[in-house]
N, C-alpha and C positions, 0 to 999 in steps of 0.2 A: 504494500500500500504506500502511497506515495506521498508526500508531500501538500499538494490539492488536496485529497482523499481527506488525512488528518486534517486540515485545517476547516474542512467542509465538514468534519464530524462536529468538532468545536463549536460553528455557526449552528448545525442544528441543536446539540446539548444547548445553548445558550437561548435559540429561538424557542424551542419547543417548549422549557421551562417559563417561559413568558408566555405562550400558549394557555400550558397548563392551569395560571394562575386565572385569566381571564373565559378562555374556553376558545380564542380566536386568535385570530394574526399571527400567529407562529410561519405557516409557510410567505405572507406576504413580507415578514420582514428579514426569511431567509434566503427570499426567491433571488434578488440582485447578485448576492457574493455569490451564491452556489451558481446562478450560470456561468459568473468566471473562471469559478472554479472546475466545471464540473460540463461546461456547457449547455444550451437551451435545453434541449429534449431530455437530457438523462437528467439535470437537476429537475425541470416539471414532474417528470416520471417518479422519480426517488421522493421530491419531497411532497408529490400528492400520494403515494403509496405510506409512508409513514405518517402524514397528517388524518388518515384515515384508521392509522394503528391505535393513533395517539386517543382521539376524539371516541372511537369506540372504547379504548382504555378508561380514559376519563366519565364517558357515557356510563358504563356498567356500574367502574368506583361508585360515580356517585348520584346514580337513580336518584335515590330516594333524597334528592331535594332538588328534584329536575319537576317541571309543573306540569304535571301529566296534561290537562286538559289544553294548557296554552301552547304544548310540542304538537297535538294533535292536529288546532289552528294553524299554525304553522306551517306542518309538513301538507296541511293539504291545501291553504292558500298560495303557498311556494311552487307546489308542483301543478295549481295549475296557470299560475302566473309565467313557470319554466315551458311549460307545452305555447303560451301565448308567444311567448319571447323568441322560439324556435322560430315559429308562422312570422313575425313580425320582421325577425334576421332578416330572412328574404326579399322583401316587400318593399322596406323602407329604406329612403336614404341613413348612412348611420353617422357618416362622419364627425357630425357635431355632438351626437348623444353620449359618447362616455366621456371627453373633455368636460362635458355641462354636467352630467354625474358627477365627475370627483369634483367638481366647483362647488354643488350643492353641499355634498360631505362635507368640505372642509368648512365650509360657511357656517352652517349647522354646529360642526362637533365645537368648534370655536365658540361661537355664541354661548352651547351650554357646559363647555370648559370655563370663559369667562366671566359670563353675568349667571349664575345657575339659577336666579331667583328668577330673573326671567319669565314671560308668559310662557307656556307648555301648548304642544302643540293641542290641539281641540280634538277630543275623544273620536268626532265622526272622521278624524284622518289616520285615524292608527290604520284600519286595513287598507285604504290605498296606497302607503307606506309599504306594507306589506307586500298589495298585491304588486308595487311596481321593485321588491327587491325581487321575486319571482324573475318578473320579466325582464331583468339588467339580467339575471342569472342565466338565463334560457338564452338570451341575444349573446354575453360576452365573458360567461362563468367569472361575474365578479359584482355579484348583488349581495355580499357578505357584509359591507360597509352599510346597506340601508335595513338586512338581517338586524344587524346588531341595535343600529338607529330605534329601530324598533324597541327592539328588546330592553332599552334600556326608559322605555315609556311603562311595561309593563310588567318586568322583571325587576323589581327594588330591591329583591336582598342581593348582593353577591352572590352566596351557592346556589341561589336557585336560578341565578342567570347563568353563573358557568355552566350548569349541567346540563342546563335544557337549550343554551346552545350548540355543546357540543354534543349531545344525543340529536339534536338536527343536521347536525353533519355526519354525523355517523350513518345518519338514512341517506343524506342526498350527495354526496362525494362520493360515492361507490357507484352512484349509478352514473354520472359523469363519467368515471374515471374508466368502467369496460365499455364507456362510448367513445371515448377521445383516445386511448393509447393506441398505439401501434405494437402487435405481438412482438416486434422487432430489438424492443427497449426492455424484454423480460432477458435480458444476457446475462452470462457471469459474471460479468464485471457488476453490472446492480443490483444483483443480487446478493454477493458478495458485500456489498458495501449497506443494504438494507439490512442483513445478516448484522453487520457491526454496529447499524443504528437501534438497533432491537435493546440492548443493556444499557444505552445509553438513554432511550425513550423511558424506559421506566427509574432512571435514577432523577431525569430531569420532571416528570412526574411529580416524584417522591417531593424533589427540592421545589417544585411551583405547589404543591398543596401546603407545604409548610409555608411557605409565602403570602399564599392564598388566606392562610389561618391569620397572620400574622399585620397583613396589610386593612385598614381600616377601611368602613363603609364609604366615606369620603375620597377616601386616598384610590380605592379600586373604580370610582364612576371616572376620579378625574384619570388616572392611568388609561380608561377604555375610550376617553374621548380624546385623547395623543393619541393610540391608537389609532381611532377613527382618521384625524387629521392626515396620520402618514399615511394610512390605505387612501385618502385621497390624494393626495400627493402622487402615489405610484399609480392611479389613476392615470392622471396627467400625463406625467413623466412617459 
């Protein structure tokens, strides 16, 4: 193993455990380094095959303070927001729609990172919220930014939003994932190297729930709304 390899384990142990803590952003914020490291397709491949390790890991942990009935909503507004968003890919010009997406993001997570007292958005918009992170997801598999938007409207405590976001991912990233890969990207070499990320995914686990425990109500909304901001950022970018 080589030099890249090691240092590409590093960025996941470190992203994954920030993951862990919130339920999210783990592969957006180790997507940049690992394609240098590792290149486009093998780092998408590697680090959506372990963000699906991770999320179901996390999912099972910690069920029992995931909201049963609001994952329900969810996975079935998303999925058919995701079928809308396919039909819409085709159809529509796109050019401008995910620049103005991550504009939204960031505007957003900003306002309720810096004024929190702020007006909240009005109850009758939580599901077109909703229905429109479906449809960013089905058009450009990165509606995880208005996912979370969401969730942080109606998910208040901490572990009941870690869980029940990543027990939503744990449904909808696998079915992405045997539609977008190429059987070509199941090679020794990532396999190998997902093989190496496997002890590392549950140490960094271990170390974002201890975190998780340890990081305050306050201190985990503003951390998920920096989040927010950079997943728009890489939006853009």
């Amino acid at each position: 193993m080589g030099g890249n390899e090691l240092l590409f384990l590093f960025v996941f142990f470190v992203t994954n455990a920030i993951m862990t803590i919130t339920g999210f952003a783990g592969t957006m914020l180790a997507m940049p380094v690992s394609i240098l490291l590792l290149g486009v397709e093998d780092a998408r491949f590697i680090l959506n095959v372990t963000a699906i390790l991770t999320c179901v890991f996390i999912g099972i942990q910690q069920w029992k303070y995931a909201n049963k009935k609001e994952l329900a909503k969810i996975l079935f507004v998303m999925l058919i927001g995701m079928a809308m968003g396919t039909v819409l890919y085709r159809v529509i010009p796109l050019d401008f729609l995910l620049p103005a997406y991550g504009i939204v993001i960031i505007i957003v997570s900003l306002q309720r990172l810096l004024f929190p007292q702020a007006a909240q958005l009005p109850r009758w918009a939580y599901l077109p919220v909703l229905i429109a992170a479906g449809i960013i997801h089905g058009m450009f598999v990165s509606g995880g930014a208005l996912l979370v938007m969401y969730a942080t409207l109606v998910l208040l405590d901490k572990s009941e939003f870690r869980a029940t976001i990543a027990a939503t991912w744990a449904v909808l990233d696998p079915t992405f994932f045997v539609l977008n890969f190429d059987l070509a990207l199941w090679n020794t070499e990532n396999m190998m190297l997902i093989g190496a990320c496997i002890p590392l995914l549950v140490l960094s686990v271990w170390l974002g729930n201890w975190m998780h425990k340890k990081i305050g109500q306050d201190w985990f909304m503003k951390l998920t709304y920096v989040l927010l901001v950079l997943s728009g950022l890489s939006i853009i970018v």
